[in-house]
N, C-alpha and C positions, 0 to 999 in steps of 0.2 A: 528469449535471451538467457533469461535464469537455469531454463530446461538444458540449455547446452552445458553451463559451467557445471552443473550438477554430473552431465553423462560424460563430462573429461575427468569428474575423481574416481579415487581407486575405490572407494564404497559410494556409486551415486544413493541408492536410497537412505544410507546415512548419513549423506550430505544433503540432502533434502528437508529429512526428519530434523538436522541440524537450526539448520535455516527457519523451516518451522515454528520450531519450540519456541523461536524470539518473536512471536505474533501471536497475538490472542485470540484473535479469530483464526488462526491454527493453518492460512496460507496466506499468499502472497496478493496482493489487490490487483485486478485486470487493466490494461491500458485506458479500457471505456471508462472504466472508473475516475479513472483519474480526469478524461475528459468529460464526465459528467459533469464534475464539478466545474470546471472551467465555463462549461456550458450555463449552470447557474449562474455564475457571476457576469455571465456577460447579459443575462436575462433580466425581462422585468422583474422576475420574482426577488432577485437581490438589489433590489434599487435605494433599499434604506440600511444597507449594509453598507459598511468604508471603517478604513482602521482598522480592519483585524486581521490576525493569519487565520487560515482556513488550513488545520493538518489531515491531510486524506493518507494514513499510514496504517489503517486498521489497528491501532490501540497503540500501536509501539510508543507513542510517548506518553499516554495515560498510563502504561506499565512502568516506567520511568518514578512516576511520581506515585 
């Protein structure tokens, strides 16, 4: 999804590198990723977990703060 908005600007690799910069781990997290976690939480392994947010953004809000 992202790969398309990137290749409709008038510098895609600058829009990418753009995009980039604002993640510390220096790309974008994959779909699995996200349902990994998902998948944890619905497992026994998260069974003494409740009341929290779970941020799966690769740093971007750690870089915030």
């Amino acid at each position: 999804m992202v790969e398309q908005y990137w290749a409709a600007q008038p510098d895609p690799a600058s829009a990418e590198a753009e995009t980039m910069a604002h993640y510390p781990m220096k790309r974008i997290g994959e779909p699995r990723e996200m349902a990994d976690t998902v998948l944890y939480l619905v497992s026994d392994l998260s069974s003494f977990v409740n009341g929290t947010s779970i941020v799966v953004d690769g740093g971007v809000m750690a870089k915030v703060y």
